[in-house]
N, C-alpha and C positions, 0 to 999 in steps of 0.2 A: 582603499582596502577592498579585495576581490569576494566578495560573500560566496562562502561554501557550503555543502550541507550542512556541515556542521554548527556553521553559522547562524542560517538563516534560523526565525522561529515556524519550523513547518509543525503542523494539526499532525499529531500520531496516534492512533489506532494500535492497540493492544489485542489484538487476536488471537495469543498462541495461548495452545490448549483448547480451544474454542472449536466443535466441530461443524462442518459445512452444514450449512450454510451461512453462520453466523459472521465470519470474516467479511462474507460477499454483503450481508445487511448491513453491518454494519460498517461499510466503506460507502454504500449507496447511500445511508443515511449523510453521510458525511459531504459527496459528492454533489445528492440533490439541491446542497444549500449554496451549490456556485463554487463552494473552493477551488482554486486552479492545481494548487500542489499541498501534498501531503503525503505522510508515512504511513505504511501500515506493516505491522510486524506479525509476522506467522513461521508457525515451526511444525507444520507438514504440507507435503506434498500436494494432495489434494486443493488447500489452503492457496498454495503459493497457486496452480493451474490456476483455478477458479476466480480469485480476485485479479490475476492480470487479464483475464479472457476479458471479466467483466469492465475492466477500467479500458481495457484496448476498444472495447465495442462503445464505450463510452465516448471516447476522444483525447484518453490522455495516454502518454507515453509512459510504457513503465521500466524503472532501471531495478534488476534485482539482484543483490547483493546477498552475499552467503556468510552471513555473521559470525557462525559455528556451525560445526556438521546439521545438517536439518532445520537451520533458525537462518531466516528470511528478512531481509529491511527490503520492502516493496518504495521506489519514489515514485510517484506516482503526478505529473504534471501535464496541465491541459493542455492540447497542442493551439 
């Protein structure tokens, strides 16, 4: 059986509604502890910029997906 995201059990981050900087903290929190892959969900723009700048300059790859108009599922996996 082929694991998908859906599958897998990835660590996800609840950010939306939450304003900048607080997506970006609390991804770093999450980051700093080694995780390779995880989700973080945000529903504005600034939000979405900011946590992928930050996880790009990190070293992980990020695939974002557009849930519903303005709502964001960041995957986020260390290269």
């Amino acid at each position: 059986m082929q694991e998908t995201l859906e599958t897998r059990n990835l660590k996800e981050i609840d950010a939306r509604g939450l304003p900048c900087p607080q997506p970006v903290i609390m991804t770093k929190r999450v980051t700093d502890t080694g995780l390779k892959e995880l989700v973080v969900l945000v529903n504005h723009r600034a939000a979405l910029e900011n946590v992928t700048r930050y996880a790009a300059h990190s070293g992980y790859a990020v695939e974002s997906i557009e849930t519903s108009p303005g709502e964001y599922r960041l995957v986020l996996t260390h290269e």
